[in-house]
C-alpha positions in Angstrom: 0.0 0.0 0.0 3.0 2.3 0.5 4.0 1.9 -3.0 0.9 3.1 -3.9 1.1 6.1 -1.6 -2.1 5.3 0.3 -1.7 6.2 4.1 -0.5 4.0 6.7 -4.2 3.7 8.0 -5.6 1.8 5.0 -2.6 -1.0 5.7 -3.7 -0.9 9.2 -7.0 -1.2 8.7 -6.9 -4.1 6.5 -4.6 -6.2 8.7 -7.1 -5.7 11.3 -9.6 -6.3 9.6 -8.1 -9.6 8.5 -6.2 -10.8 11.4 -9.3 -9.8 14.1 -12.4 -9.3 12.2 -12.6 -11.8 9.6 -10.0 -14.4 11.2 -13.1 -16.6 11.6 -14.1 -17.1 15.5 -17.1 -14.7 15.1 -18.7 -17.4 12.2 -22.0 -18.5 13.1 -24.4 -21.1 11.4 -27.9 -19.8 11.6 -31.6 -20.7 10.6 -32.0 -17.5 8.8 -31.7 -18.7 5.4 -34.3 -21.7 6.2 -36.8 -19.5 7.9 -36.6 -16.6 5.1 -36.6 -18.7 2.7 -38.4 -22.4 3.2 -35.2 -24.3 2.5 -31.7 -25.2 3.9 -29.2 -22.7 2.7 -26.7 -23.8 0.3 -23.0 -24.0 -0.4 -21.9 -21.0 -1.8 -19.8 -22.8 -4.3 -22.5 -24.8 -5.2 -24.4 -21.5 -5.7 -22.3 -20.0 -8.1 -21.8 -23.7 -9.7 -25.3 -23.9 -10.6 -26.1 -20.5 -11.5 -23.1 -19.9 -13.6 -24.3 -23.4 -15.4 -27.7 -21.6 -15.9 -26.3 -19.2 -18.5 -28.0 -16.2 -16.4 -24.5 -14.4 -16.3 -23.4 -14.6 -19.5 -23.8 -11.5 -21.8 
């Protein structure tokens, strides 16, 4: 980031960000998905998987 003249605050937001925040021991499995929506939430992978297959992202 210093290379790109950005100030020191970005870098130190994003290693906190990704070393406290997002380092995983705030994840959470909830019903949400299943109550909003009548059905067991899905892989994301498998998501992207099956719409990507669908052709509903291509130009």
């Amino acid at each position: 980031m210093a290379a790109h003249n950005l100030p020191p605050e970005f870098a130190w937001l994003l290693n906190e960000l990704f070393s406290e925040v997002l380092d995983g021991r705030n994840e959470t499995l909830t019903d949400g998905v299943q109550r909003a929506l009548g059905r067991r939430p899905k892989d994301f992978f498998a998501y992207a998987t099956e719409t990507a297959a669908s052709g509903v992202w291509s130009n």
